[in-house]
C-alpha positions as CSV (number, residue, x, y, z in Angstrom):
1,X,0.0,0.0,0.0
2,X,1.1,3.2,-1.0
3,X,0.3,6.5,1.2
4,X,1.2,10.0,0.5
5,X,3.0,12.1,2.7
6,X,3.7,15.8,3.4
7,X,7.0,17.1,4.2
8,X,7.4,20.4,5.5
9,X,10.4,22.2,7.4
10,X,9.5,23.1,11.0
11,X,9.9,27.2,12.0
12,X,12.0,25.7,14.8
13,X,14.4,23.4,12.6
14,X,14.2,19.9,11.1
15,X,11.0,18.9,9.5
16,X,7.4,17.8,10.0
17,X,5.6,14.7,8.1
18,X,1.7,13.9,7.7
19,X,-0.3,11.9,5.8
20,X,-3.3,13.3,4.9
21,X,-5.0,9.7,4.1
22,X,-4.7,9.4,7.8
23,X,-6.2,12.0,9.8
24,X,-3.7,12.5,12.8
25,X,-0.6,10.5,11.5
26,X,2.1,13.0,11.8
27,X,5.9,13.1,12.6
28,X,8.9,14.7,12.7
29,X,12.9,14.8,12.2
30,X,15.9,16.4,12.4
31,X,16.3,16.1,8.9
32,X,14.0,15.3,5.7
33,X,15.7,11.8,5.9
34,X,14.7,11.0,9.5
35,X,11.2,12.3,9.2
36,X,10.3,10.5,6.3
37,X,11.9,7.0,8.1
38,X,9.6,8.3,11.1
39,X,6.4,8.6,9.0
40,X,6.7,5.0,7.9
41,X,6.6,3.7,11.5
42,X,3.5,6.5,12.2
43,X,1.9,5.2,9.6
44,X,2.6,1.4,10.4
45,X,1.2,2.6,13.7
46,X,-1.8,4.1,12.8
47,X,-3.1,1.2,10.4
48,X,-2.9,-1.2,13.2
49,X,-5.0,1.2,15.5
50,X,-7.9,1.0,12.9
51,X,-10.5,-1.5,13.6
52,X,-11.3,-4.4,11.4
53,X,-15.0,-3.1,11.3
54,X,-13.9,0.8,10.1
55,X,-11.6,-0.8,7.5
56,X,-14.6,-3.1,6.9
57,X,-17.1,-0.3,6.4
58,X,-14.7,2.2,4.4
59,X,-14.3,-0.5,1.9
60,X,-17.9,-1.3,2.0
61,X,-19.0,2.7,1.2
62,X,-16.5,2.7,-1.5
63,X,-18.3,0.1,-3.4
64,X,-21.3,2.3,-3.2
């Protein structure tokens, strides 16, 4: 599965990453590098979090 991702440097220094597919899956680094390493493990993270039954009904409204 592949997600997109947003990559933006932080006002503070190093950078911030989101994906957008996932409301709430964000992360960060010290460098673009890092926080794109650190997204995949958010991401891994958030997937698991989601329910069988929300994965079930997304897919199920999708067919619609």
């Amino acid at each position: 599965m592949k997600l997109k991702v947003t990559l933006e440097e932080a006002e503070e220094g190093g950078y911030i990453v989101s994906c957008p597919e996932l409301p709430g899956c964000h992360s960060q680094g010290d460098t673009a590098e890092e926080a794109l390493e650190n997204i995949k493990e958010a991401i891994e993270g958030c997937l698991e979090s989601l329910s069988e039954e929300t994965l079930y009904n997304r897919n199920k409204q999708d067919r619609r």
